[in-house]
N, C-alpha and C positions, 0 to 999 in steps of 0.2 A: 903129384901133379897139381897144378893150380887152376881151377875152375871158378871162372865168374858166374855167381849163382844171385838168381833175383837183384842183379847193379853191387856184389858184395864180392872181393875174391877170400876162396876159400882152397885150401889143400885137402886131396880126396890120396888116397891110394893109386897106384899108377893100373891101368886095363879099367879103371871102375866104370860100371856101367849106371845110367840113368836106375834102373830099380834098386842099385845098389846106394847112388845116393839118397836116393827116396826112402830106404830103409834104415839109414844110418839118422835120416833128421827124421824120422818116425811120421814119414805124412804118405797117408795110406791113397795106393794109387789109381784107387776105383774115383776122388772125389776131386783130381784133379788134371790139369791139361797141361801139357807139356812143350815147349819148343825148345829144342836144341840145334846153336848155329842157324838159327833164322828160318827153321824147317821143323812145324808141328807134326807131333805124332801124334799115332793112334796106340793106345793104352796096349795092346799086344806088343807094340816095337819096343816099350820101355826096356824090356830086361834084355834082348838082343842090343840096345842102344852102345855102344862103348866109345866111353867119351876120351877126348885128346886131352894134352896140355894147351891151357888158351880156351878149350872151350868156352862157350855161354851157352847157361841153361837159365829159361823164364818158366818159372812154374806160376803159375794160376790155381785157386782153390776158388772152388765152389760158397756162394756162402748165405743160407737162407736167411729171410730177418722180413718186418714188416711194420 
């Protein structure tokens, strides 16, 4: 299925779920925020998450500096 991820389309497996993409691009899901379809989650929905064909996911990462 095709998922628009961060303005980019990308092919995932078809049923994949948000923790499942998070897993597969190796960004660990304590350190970032999620919207999927114009509707942020909170870090427990990630793995219940299952995404469509068409989706949009915006991931955001945390990032310290100074």
């Amino acid at each position: 299925m095709n998922i628009r991820l961060n303005g980019q389309d990308e092919e995932f497996k078809d049923g994949a779920t948000l923790i499942d993409i998070l897993k597969e691009k190796d960004i660990n899901p304590e350190t970032i925020i999620a919207e999927v379809d114009e509707v942020i989650l909170k870090p427990e929905e990630f793995e219940g998450c299952k995404l469509n064909d068409g989706s949009v996911v915006e991931i955001l990462r945390f990032v310290g500096g100074g």
